[in-house]
N, C-alpha and C positions, 0 to 999 in steps of 0.2 A: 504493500500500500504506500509504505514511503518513496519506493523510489517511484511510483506513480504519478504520485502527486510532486515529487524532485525534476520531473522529465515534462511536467507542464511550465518551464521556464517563466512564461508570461503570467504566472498567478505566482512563481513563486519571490520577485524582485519586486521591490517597490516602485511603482507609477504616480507620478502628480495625476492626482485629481483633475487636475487641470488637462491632459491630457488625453486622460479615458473617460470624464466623463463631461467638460463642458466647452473646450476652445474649438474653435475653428481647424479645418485642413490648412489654410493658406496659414493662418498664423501659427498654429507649431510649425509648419516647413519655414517659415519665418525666423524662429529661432531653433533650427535644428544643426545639429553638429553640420550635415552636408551643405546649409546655407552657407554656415561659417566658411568653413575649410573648403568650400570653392572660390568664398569672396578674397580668405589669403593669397587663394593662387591668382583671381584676377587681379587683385593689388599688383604682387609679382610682376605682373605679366605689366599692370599700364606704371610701373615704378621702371621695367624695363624701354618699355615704347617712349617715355620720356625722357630717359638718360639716353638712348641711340639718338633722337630726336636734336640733343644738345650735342652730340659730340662723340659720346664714348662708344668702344667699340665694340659693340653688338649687332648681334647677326639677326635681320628678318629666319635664319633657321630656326633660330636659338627661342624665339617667341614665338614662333608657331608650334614647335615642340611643346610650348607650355601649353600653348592655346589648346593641345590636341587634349592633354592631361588633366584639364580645370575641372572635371566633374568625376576622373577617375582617380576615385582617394580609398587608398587604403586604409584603412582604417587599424584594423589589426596592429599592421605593421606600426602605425605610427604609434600605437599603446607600447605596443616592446621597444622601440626609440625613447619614449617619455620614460620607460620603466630604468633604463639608461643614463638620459640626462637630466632627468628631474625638470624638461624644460619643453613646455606644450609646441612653443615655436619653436625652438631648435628642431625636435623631434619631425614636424611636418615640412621643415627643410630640407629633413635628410631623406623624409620619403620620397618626396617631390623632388628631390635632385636624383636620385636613383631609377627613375620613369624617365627626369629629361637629362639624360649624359651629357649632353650636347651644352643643356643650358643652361647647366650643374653651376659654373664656376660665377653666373652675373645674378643669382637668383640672391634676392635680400641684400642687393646690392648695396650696402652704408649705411644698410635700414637697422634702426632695433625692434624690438618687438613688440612695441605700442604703436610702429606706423600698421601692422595687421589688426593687432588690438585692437585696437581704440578707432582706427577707419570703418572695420568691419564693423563694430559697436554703431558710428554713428549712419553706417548704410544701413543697418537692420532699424534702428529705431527712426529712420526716414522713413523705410519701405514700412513700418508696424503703424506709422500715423497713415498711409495712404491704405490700410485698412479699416483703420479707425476713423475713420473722416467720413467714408461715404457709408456707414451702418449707422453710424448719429446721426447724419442728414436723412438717413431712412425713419428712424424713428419721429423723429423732428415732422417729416414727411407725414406720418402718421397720425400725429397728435393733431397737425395742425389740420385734416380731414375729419379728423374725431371734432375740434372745436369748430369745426365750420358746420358741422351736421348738426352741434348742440348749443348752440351759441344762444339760443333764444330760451331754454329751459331753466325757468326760475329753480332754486337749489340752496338748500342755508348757506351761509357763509357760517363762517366759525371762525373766533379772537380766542385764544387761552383757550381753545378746544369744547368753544361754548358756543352756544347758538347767538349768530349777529343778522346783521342786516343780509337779505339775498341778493345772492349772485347768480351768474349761471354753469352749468354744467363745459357748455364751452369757455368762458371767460376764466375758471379754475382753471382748465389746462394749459391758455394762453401764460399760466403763472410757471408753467413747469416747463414749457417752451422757451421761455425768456431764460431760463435758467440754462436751459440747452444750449439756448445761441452763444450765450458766454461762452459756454465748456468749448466750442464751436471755433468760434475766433481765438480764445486761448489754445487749442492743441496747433489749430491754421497759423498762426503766430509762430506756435514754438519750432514748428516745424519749417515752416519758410526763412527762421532763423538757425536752423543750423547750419552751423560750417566743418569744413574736414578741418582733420587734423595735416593730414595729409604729410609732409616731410621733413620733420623740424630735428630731428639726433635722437640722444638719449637724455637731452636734459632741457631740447629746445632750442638749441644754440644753432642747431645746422653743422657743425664743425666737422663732423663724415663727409657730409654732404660738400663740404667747400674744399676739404682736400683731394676730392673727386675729380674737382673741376677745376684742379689747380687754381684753388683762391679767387676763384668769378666768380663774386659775389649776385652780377646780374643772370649768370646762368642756376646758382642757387635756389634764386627770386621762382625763375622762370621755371625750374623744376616743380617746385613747390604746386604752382597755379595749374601748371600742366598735368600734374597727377590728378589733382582736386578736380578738374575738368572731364578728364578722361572717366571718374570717379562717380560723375554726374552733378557735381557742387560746383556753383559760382564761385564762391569765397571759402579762403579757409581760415580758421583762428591765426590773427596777427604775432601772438606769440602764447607759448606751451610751457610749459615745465616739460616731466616726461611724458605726458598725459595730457589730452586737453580737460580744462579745469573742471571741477567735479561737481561744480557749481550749476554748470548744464544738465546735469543729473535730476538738481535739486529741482531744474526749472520743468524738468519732461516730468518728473514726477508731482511739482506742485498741478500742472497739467490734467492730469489723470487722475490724483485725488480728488481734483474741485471737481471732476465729472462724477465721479465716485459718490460726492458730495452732495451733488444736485440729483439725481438717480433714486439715491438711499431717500432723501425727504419725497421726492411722487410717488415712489412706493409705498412707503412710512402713509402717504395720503390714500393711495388705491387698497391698502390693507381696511385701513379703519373705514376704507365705504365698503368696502367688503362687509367687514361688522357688521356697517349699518342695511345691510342687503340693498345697497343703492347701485353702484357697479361692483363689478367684479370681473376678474381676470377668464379667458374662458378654461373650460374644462376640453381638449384636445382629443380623449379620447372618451367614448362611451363605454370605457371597461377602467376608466380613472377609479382609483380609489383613494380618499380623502383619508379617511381614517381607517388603520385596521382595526379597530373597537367601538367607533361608531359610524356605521355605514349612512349618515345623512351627511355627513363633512363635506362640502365645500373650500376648503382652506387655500388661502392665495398661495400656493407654494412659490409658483414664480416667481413675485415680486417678495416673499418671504430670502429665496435663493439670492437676487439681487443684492437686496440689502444687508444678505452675507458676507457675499463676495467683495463689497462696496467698504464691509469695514476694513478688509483684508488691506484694500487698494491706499485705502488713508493712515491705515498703518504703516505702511512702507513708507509713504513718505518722510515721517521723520529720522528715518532710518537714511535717507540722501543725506538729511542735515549732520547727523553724526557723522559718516564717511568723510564729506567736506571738510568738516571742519578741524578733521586730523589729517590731510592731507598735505603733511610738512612739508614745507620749501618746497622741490622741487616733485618730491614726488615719495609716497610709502607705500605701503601693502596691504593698507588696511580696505582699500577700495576691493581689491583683485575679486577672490571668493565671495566678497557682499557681493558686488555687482552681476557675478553670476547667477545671483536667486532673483535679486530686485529687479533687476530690469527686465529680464523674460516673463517672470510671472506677475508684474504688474501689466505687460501687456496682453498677456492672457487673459489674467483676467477680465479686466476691460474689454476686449474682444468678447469673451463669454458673457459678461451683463448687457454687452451692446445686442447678441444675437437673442438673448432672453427676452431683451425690450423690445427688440423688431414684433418678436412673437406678441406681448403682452401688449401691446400699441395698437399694432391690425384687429387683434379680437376684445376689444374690451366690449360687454355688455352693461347696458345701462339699463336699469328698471324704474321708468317714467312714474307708474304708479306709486310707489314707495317711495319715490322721494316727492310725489305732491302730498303724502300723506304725511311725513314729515314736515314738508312747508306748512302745511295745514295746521298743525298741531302750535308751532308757534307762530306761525303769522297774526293770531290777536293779538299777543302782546306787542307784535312791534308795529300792528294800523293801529294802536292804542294812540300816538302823536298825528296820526291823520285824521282819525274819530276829531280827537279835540279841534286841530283845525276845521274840520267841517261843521260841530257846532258852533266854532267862535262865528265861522261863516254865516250864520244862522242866526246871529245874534245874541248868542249866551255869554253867559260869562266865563272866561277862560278861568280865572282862580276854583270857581265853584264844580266848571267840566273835572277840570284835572282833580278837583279831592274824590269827585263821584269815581269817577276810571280810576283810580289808584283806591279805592277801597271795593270797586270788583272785581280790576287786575287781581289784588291777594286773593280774595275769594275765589278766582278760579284757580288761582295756582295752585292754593292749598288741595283745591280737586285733584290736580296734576300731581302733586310730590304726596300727600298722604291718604289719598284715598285710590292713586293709582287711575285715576279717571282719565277722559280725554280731555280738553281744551275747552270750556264751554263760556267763556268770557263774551262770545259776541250774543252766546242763548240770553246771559246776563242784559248786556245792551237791551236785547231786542222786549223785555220783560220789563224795565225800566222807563216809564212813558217821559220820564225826564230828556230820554233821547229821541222821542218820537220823530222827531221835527227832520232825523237824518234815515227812519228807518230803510225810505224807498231809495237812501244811497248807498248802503251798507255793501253790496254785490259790487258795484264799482270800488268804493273805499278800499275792496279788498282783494281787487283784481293784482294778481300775483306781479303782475310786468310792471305794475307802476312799483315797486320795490325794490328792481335792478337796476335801478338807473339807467347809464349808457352803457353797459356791460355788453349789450348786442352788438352797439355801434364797434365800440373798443376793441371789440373782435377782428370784426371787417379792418378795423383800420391795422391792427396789431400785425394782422397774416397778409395784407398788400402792401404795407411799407417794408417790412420788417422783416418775415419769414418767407416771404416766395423767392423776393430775393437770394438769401441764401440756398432755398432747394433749388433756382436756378444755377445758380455755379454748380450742383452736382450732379445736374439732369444726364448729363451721358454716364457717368457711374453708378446712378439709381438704376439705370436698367441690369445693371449683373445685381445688384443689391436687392429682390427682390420679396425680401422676408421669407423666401420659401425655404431658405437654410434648416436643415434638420435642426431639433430643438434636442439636445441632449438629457436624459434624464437626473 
């Protein structure tokens, strides 16, 4: 039996979570060792193309050789190299030189091991925001159909998680939208701000790099830009330590926290209407089971899931700021191994909450009934300041309106909190000939729309200035993005 279960390899190592059961295909290949370990070799390869380019001599053989090699990595071998040199880029030097004989001696040419590092670093977290970009504008996408469907549906509002003045079902969303568009423009930001690291030595200085080119300092320059270009970056950081600074770290992760951030509160909001059986997330399959002890369960698991995953993301972040802020002089190790967990599985994650909410966006259901029966319930106490102004209308006296309604506002309430009753404040009114004089306005007084103010309008205006916009810029990527992504359990 042991060796049975020893020969299922795959059940018997440990797996991220993140991997079996919630990210994406693109973004694990995203940070998977063969991402890496091809993008070293194309480093290699456009580190080589720019140094023939200026001068030194290297053979069109010599890069084709590599070029042939970029995707065939051994892997094996380069473990028994590491188990060797104790050194991840040494070791995939030597495998890689061993495939190209030819092109053995110009490979890593002046380079150290933070131009594969830390390049490769910052082309994966390039290529992990051009994933994350267009599944937020999906949701975004989303919502903003969901508020345009519900825009007009009166709905309590809620101050300190109490009943306030109504809003609407769309105008709430418009509030978790606006939150989106930040998270939006902050990742669109961080991301249009990177730069490579691209050729700077071992401590920044270039000094490999200038003995190369026998002390050109303009052919240095010129290497530098040329790799970065080849690389796909406009610009590369103006000066490094050995590393570029770690403070970028901080910035992709303050990034993805604040999505983390805004995420967790619409969920934290679509659970408690859950609660309140107002909306709810859908149920996906009709063999779902909610509870295995109570078979009526409904439980928002997905937005429950999110707001798991969401504290994970904002926990990382401070975890940048630690690294940083030991990152002595020019450069320590206390980055190296953190950044191997925090940066791939904060984009995991995120990737996972973003594919969640595609889901949980497209199918939200609303139930119209239950939340008029909730407006209902307190709507007298708050037409209780419109009653008054209609009798002051009327010609009564306002001091004497407001003692009368403040001493049947209580006497209804009391119905409500101790005797469990429903709302019977306007039966009150309508019992009280002192009000007569408004009875035949009472239906209008308490026509639900005159309660939301411009919430409808707010809407319209909120999703044509504001949000179409933005799902404009990612109309050609919304079509591969089309929520149909399997949902992981």
């Amino acid at each position: 039996m042991d060796q049975e279960i020893m020969s299922q390899s795959e059940f018997t190592t440990y797996r991220s979570p993140l991997c079996t059961r919630y990210a994406s295909d693109n973004m694990k290949y995203n940070f998977s060792d063969q991402k890496k370990f091809s993008t070293w070799r194309k480093l290699w390869i456009n580190l080589a193309k720019a140094q023939k380019q200026l001068g030194l001599n290297i053979t069109d053989a010599q890069i084709e050789e590599m070029q042939s090699n970029v995707h065939r990595i051994d892997f094996k071998a380069a473990q028994e190299e590491e188990k060797l040199t104790r050194h991840d880029v040494m070791a995939h030097v030597h495998v890689f030189a061993k495939q190209c004989p030819t092109a053995a001696p110009i490979i890593h040419l002046g380079a150290t091991s933070c131009f594969v590092g830390d390049n490769t670093d910052l082309i994966i977290i390039r290529d992990g925001f051009d994933l994350i970009l267009p599944r937020l504008a999906r949701v975004i996408d989303n919502l903003s159909r969901f508020a345009e469907q519900h825009k007009s549906l009166p709905t309590l509002g809620f101050t300190h998680l109490q009943p306030a003045q109504l809003t609407t079902v769309g105008k709430r969303a418009c509030l978790w939208i606006q939150d989106l568009l930040m998270d939006e423009r902050d990742i669109s930001r961080c991301r249009n701000d990177l730069k490579f690291r691209s050729c700077k030595g071992t401590t920044g200085t270039q000094a490999s790099f200038l003995k190369l080119f026998d002390n050109d300092h303009n052919k240095v320059k010129e290497l530098d830009g040329l790799v970065s270009k080849l690389s796909g970056f406009t610009d590369s950081f103006p000066v490094t330590g050995q590393t570029y600074s770690r403070r970028v770290d901080v910035q992709i992760l303050a990034c993805l926290s604040g999505l983390a951030s805004s995420v967790h509160k619409m969920c934290m909001d679509l659970r408690i209407l859950a609660g309140f059986k107002e909306i709810e997330e859908s149920f996906d399959e009709k063999t779902q089971i909610g509870s295995s002890a109570m078979p009526y369960k409904r439980n928002p698991m997905k937005c429950e899931r999110v707001c798991s995953l969401a504290k994970f993301v904002t926990s990382l972040y401070f975890n940048t700021i630690q690294v940083h802020s030991t990152q002595l002089f020019e450069r320590t190790l206390d980055d190296s191994a953190n950044r191997r967990l925090t940066l791939s599985e904060s984009f995991l994650t995120i990737d996972s909450i973003l594919l969640t909410l595609i889901n949980i966006t497209k199918n939200l259901v609303v139930y119209p009934n239950v939340i008029k029966k909730h407006v209902q319930e307190e709507l007298p106490f708050m037409a209780s300041e419109n009653i008054l102004m209609a009798m002051v209308g009327k010609g009564k006296d306002r001091q004497i309106c407001h003692e009368k309604l403040r001493v049947l506002a209580q006497e209804a309430g009391n119905v409500v909190k101790i005797e469990g009753k429903r709302n019977d404040l306007i039966e009150r009114v309508k019992n009280d000939e002192f009000f007569e004089v408004i009875w035949a306005d009472l239906d209008q007084i308490l026509d639900e729309k005159l309660f939301t103010g411009r919430a409808e309008q707010q809407v319209d205006e909120f999703l044509e200035d504001f949000v179409n916009p933005v799902i404009k810029t990612y109309k050609k990527a919304l079509e591969n993005v089309g929520g149909n992504e399997e949902l992981q359990i």
